[in-house]
Backbone atoms as SQL, in Angstrom:
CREATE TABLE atoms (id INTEGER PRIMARY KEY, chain TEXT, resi INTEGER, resn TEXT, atom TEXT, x REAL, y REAL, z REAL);
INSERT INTO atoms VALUES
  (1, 'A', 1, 'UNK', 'N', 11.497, -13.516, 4.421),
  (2, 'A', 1, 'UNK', 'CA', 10.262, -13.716, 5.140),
  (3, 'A', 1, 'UNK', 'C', 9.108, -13.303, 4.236),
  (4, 'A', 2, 'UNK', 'N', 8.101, -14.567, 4.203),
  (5, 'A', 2, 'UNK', 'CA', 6.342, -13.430, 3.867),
  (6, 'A', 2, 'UNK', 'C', 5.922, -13.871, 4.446),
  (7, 'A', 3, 'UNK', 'N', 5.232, -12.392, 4.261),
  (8, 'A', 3, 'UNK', 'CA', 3.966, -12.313, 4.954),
  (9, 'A', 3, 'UNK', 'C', 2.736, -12.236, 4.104),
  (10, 'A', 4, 'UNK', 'N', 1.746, -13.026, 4.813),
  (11, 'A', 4, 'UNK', 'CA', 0.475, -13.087, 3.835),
  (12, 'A', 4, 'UNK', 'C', -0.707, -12.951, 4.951),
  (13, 'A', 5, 'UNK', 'N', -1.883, -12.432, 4.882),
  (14, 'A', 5, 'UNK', 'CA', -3.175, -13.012, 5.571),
  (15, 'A', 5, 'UNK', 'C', -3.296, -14.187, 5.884),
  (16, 'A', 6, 'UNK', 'N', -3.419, -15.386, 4.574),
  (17, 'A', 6, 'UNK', 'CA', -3.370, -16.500, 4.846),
  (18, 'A', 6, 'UNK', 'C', -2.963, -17.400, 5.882),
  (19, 'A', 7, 'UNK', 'N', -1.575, -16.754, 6.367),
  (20, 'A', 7, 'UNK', 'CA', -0.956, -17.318, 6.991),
  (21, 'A', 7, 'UNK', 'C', -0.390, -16.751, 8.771),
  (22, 'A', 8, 'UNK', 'N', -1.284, -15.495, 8.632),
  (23, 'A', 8, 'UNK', 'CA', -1.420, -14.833, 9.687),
  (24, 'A', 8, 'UNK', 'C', -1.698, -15.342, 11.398),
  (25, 'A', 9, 'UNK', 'N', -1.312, -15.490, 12.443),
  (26, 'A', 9, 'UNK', 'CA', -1.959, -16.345, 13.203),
  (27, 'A', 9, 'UNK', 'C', -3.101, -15.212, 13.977),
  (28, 'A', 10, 'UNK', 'N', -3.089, -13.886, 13.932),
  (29, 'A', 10, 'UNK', 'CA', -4.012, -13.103, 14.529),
  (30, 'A', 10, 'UNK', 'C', -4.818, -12.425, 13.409),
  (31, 'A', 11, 'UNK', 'N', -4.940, -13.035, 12.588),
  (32, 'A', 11, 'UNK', 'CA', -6.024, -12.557, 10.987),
  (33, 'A', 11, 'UNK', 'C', -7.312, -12.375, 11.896),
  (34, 'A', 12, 'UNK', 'N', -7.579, -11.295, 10.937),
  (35, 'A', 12, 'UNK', 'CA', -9.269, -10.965, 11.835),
  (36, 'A', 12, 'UNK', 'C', -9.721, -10.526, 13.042),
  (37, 'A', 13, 'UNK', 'N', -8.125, -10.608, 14.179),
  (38, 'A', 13, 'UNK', 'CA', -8.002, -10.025, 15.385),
  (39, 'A', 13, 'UNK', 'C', -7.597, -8.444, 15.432),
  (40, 'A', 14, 'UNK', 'N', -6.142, -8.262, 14.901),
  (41, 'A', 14, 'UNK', 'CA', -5.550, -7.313, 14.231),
  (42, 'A', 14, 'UNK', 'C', -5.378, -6.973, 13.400),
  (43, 'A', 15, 'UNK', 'N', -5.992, -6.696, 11.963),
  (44, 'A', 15, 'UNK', 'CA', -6.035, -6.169, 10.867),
  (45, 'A', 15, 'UNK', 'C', -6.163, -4.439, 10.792),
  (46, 'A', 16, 'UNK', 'N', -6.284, -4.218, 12.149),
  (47, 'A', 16, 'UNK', 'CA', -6.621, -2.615, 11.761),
  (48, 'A', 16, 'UNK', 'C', -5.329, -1.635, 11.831),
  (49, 'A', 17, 'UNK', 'N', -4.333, -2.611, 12.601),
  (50, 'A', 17, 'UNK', 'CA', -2.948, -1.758, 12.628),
  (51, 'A', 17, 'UNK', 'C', -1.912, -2.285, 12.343),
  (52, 'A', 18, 'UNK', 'N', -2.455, -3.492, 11.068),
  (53, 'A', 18, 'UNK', 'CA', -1.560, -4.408, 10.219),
  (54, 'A', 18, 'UNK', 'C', -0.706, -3.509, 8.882),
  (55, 'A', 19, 'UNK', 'N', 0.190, -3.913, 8.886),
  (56, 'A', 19, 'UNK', 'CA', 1.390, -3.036, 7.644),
  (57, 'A', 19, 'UNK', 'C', 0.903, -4.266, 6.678),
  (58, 'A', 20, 'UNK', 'N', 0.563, -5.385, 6.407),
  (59, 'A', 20, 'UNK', 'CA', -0.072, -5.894, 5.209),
  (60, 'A', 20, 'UNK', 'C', -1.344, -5.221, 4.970),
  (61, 'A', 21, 'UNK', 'N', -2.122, -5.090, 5.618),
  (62, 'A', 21, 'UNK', 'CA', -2.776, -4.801, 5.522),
  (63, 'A', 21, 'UNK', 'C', -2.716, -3.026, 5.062),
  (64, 'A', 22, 'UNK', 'N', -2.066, -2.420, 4.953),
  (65, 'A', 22, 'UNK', 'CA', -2.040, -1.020, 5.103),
  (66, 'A', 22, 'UNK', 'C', -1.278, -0.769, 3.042),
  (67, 'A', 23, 'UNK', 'N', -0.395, -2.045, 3.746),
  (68, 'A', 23, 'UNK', 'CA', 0.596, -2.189, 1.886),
  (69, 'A', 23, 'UNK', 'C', -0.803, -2.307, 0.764),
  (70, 'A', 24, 'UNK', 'N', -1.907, -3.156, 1.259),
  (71, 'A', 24, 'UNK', 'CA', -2.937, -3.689, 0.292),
  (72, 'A', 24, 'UNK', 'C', -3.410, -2.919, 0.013),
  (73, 'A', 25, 'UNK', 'N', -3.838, -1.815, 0.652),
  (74, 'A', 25, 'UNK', 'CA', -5.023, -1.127, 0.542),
  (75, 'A', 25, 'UNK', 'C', -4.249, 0.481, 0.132),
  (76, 'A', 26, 'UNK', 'N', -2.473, 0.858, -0.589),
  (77, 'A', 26, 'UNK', 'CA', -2.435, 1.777, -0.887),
  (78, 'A', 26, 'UNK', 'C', -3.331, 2.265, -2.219),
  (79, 'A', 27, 'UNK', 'N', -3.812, 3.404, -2.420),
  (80, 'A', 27, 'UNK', 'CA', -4.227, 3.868, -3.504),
  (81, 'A', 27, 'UNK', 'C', -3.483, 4.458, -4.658),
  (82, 'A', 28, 'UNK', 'N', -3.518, 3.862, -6.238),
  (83, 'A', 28, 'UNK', 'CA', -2.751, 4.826, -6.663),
  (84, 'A', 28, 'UNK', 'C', -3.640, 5.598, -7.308),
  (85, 'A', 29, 'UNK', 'N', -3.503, 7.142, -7.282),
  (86, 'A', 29, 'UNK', 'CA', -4.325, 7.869, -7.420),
  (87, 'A', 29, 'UNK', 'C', -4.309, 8.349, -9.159),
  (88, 'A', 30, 'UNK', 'N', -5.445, 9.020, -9.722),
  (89, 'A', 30, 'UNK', 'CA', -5.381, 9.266, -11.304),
  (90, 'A', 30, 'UNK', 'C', -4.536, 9.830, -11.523),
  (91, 'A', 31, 'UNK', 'N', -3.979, 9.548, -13.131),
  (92, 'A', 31, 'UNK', 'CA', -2.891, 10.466, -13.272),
  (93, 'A', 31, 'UNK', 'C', -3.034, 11.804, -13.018),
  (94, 'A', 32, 'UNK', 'N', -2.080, 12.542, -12.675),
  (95, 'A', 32, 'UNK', 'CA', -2.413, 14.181, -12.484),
  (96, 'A', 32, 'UNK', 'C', -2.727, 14.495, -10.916),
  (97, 'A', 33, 'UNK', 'N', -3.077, 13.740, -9.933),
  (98, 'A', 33, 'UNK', 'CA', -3.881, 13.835, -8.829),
  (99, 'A', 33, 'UNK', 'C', -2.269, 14.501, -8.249),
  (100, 'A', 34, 'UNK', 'N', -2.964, 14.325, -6.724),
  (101, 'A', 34, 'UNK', 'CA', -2.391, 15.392, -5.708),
  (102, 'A', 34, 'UNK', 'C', -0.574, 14.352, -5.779),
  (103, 'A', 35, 'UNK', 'N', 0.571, 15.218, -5.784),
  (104, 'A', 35, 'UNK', 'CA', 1.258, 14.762, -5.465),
  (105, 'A', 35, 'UNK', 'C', 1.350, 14.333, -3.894),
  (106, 'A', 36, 'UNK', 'N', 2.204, 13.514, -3.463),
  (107, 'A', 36, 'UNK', 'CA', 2.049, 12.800, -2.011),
  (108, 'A', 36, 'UNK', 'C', 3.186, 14.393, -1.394),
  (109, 'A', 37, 'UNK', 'N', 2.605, 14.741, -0.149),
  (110, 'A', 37, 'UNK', 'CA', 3.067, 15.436, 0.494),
  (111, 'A', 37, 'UNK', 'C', 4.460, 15.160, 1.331),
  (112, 'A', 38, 'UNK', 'N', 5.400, 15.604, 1.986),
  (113, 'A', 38, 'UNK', 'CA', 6.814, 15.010, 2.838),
  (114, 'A', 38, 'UNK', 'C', 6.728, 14.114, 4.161),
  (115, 'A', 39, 'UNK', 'N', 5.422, 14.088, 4.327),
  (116, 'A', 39, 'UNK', 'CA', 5.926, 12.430, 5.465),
  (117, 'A', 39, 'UNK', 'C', 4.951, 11.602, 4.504),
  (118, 'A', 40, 'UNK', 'N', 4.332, 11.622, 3.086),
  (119, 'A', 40, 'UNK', 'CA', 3.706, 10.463, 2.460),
  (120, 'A', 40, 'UNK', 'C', 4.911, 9.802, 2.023),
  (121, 'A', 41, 'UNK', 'N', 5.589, 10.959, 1.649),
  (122, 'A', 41, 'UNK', 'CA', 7.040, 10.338, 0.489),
  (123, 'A', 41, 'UNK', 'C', 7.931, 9.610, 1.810),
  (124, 'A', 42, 'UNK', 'N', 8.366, 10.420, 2.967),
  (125, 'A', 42, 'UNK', 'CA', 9.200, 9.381, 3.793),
  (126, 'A', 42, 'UNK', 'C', 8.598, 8.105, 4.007),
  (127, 'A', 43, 'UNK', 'N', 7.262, 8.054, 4.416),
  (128, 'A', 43, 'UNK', 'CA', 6.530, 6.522, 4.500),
  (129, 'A', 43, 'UNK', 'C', 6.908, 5.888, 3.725),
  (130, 'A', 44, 'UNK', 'N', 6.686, 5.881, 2.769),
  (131, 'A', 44, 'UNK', 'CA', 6.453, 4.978, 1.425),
  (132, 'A', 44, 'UNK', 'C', 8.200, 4.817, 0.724),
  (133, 'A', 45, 'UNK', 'N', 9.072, 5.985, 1.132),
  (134, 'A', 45, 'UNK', 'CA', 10.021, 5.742, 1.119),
  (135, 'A', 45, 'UNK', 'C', 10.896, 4.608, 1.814),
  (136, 'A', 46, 'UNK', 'N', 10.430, 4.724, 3.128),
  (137, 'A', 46, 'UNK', 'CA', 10.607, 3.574, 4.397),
  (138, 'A', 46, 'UNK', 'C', 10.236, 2.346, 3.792),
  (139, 'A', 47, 'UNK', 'N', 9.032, 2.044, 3.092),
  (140, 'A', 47, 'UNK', 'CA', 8.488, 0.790, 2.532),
  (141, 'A', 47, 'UNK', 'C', 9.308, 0.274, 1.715),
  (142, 'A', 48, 'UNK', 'N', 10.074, 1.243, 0.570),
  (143, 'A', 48, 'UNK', 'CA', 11.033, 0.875, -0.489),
  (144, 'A', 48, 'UNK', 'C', 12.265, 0.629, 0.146),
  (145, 'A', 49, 'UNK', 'N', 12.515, 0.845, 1.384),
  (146, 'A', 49, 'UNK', 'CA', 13.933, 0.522, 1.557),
  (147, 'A', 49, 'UNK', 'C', 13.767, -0.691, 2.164),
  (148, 'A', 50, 'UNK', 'N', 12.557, -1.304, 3.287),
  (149, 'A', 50, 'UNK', 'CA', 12.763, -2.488, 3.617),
  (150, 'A', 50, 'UNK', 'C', 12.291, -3.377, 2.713),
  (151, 'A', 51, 'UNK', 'N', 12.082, -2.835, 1.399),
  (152, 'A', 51, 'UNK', 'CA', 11.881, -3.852, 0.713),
  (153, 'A', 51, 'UNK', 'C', 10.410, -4.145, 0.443),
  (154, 'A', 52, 'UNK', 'N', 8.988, -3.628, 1.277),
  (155, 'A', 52, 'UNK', 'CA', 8.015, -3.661, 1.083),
  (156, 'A', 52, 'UNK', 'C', 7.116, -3.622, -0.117),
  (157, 'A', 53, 'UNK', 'N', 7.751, -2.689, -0.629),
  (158, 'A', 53, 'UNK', 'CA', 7.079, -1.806, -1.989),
  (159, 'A', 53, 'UNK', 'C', 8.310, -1.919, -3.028),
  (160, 'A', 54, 'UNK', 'N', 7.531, -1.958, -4.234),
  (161, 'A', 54, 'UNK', 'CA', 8.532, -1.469, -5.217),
  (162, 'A', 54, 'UNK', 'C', 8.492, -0.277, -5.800),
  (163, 'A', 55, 'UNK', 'N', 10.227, 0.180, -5.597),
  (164, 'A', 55, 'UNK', 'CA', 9.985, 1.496, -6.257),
  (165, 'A', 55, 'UNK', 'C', 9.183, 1.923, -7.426),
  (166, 'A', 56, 'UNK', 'N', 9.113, 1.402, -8.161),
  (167, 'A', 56, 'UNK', 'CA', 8.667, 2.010, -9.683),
  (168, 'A', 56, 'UNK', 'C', 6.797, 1.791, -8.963),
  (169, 'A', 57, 'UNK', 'N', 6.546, 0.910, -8.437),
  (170, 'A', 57, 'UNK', 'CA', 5.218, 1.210, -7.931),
  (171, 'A', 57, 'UNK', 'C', 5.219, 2.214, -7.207),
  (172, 'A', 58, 'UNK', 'N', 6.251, 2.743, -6.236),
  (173, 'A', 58, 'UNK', 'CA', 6.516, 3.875, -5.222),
  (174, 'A', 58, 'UNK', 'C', 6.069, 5.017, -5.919),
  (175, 'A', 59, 'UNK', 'N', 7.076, 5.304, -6.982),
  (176, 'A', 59, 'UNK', 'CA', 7.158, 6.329, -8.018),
  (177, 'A', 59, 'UNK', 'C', 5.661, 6.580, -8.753),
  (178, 'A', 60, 'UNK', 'N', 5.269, 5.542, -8.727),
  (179, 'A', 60, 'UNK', 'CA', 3.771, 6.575, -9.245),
  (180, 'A', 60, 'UNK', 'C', 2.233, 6.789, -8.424),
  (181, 'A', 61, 'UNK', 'N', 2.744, 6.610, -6.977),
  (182, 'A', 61, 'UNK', 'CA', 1.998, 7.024, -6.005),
  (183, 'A', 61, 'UNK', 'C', 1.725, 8.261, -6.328),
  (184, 'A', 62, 'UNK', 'N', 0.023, 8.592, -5.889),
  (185, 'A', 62, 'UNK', 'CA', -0.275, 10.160, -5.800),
  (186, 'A', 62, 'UNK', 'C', -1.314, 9.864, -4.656),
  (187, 'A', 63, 'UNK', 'N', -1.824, 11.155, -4.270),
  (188, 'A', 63, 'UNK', 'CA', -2.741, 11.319, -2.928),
  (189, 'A', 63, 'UNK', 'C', -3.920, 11.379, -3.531),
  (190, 'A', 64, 'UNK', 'N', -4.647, 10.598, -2.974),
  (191, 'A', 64, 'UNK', 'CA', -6.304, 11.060, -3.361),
  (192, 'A', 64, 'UNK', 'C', -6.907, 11.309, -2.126),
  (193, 'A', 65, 'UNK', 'N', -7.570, 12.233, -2.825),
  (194, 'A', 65, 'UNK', 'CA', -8.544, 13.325, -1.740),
  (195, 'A', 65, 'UNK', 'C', -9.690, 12.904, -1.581),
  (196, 'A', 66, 'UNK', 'N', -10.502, 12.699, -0.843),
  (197, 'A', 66, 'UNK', 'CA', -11.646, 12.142, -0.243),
  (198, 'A', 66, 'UNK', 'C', -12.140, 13.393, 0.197),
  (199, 'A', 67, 'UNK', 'N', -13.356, 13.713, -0.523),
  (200, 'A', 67, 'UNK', 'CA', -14.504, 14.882, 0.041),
  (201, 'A', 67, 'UNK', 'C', -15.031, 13.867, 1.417),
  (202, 'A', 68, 'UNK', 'N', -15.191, 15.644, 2.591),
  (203, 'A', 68, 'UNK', 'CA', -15.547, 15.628, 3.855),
  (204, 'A', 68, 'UNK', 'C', -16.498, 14.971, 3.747),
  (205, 'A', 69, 'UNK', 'N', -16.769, 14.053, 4.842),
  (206, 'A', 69, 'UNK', 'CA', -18.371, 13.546, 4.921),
  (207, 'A', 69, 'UNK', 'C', -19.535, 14.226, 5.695),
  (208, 'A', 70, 'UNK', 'N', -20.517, 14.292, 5.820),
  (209, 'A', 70, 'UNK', 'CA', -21.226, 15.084, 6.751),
  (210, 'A', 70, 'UNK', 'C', -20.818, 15.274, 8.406),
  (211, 'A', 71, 'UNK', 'N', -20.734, 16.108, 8.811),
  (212, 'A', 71, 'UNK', 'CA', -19.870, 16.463, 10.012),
  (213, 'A', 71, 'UNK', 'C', -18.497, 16.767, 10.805),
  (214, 'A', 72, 'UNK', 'N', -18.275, 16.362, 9.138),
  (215, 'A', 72, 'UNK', 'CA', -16.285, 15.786, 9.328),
  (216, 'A', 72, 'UNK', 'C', -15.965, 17.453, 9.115),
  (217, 'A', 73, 'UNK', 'N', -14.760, 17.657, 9.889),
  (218, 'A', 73, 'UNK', 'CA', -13.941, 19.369, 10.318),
  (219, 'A', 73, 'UNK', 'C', -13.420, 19.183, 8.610),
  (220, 'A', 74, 'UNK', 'N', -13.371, 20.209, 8.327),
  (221, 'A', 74, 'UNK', 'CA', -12.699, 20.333, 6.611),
  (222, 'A', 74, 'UNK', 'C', -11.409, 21.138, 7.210),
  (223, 'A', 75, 'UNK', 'N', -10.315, 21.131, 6.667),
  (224, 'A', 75, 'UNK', 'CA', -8.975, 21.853, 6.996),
  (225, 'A', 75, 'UNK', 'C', -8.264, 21.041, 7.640);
C-alpha cells in the first residue's frame, strides 16, 4: 500500500492527526542534539517495524528542543 497526500481522499480535512503527515514533518536534529527519550524510541521504533521509516533514518533521529514561547509552562 501507499500512501501519499496526493492521493488522499480527506487531504486538507484531516491532516492534523495524519501519520503521513506526522512521518513528513519528523525532525532530524544536529549532530550531538538531545538523544530521543523511551516512548520517542518506542514510536519511531513502531514506525520501523511497520515498515514506515527506515531504520538507518531511525538511527539517526535526535530530539530538538524548542525554547518556550511567551506564556508557555517551562518543565
Amino acid at each position: 500500500m501507499i500512501v501519499t497526500c496526493d492521493t488522499c481522499p480527506v487531504r486538507g480535512l484531516r491532516c492534523d492527526d495524519c501519520v503521513v503527515t506526522v512521518l513528513a514533518t519528523l525532525a532530524v536534529g544536529p549532530p550531538g542534539g538531545r538523544p530521543l527519550d523511551m516512548a520517542e524510541r518506542r514510536a519511531v521504533g513502531l514506525f520501523v517495524a511497520a515498515g514506515l521509516v527506515d531504520g538507518g533514518y531511525a538511527a539517526s533521529l535526535t530530539a530538538v528542543v524548542h525554547p518556550p514561547t511567551a506564556g508557555q509552562a517551562v518543565g
